[in-house]
C-alpha positions in Angstrom: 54.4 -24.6 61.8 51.8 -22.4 61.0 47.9 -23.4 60.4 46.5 -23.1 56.3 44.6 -19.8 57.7 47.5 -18.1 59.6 49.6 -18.7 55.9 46.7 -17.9 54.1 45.7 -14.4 55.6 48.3 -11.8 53.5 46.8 -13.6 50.2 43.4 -14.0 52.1 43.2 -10.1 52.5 44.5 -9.1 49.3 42.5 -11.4 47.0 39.1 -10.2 49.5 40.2 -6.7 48.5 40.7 -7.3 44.4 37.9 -9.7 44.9 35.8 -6.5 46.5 36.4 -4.4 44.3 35.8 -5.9 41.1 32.1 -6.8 42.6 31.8 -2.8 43.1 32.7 -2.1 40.0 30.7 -4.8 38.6 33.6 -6.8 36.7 32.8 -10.0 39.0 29.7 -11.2 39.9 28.4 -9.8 43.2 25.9 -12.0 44.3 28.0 -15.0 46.0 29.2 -13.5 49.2 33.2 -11.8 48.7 34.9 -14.2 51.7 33.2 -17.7 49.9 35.2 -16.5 46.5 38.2 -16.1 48.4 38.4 -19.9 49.3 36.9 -20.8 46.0 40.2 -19.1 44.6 42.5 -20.2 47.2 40.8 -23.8 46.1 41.8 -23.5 42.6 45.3 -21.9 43.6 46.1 -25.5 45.2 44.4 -27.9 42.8 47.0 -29.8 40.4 46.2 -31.7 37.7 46.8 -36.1 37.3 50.3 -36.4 37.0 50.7 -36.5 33.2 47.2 -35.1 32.3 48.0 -31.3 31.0 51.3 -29.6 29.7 52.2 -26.8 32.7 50.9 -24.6 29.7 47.6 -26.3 29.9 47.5 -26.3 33.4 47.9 -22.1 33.6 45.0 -21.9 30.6 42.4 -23.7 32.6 43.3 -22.1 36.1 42.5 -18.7 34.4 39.9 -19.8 32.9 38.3 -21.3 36.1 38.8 -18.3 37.9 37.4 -16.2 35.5 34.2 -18.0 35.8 34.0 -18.7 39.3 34.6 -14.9 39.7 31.7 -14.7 37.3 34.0 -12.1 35.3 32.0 -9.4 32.6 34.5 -11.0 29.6 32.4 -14.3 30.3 28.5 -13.6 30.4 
């Protein structure tokens, strides 16, 4: 069985990419280093909520959210 890092690295290099470029282009914040987003996204990507506590519906609404402010996205400042 592979390690969390050996399943990790195709979505690991794509989201450093996306993640890349949106701090060139100044749609995400580019002050917190590109690889310590990654794993803040991967992070969110594997947190569920209390079984009970939010509709899947609710669940997908504050993911984005989250993401768009860890990301530190232009919509949000």
């Amino acid at each position: 069985m592979a390690d969390d890092s050996t399943q990790h690295r195709p979505v690991s290099e794509r989201l450093t990419r996306v993640i890349a470029r949106g701090q060139h282009s100044e749609e995400f914040d580019d002050m917190p280093p590109t690889a310590w987003l990654v794993s803040v996204v991967l992070a969110i990507g594997h947190t569920l909520p209390d079984p009970g506590s939010m509709s899947e519906a609710e669940t997908t609404r504050a993911r984005h959210t989250t993401l768009l402010r860890a990301l530190g996205h232009q919509s949000l400042r």
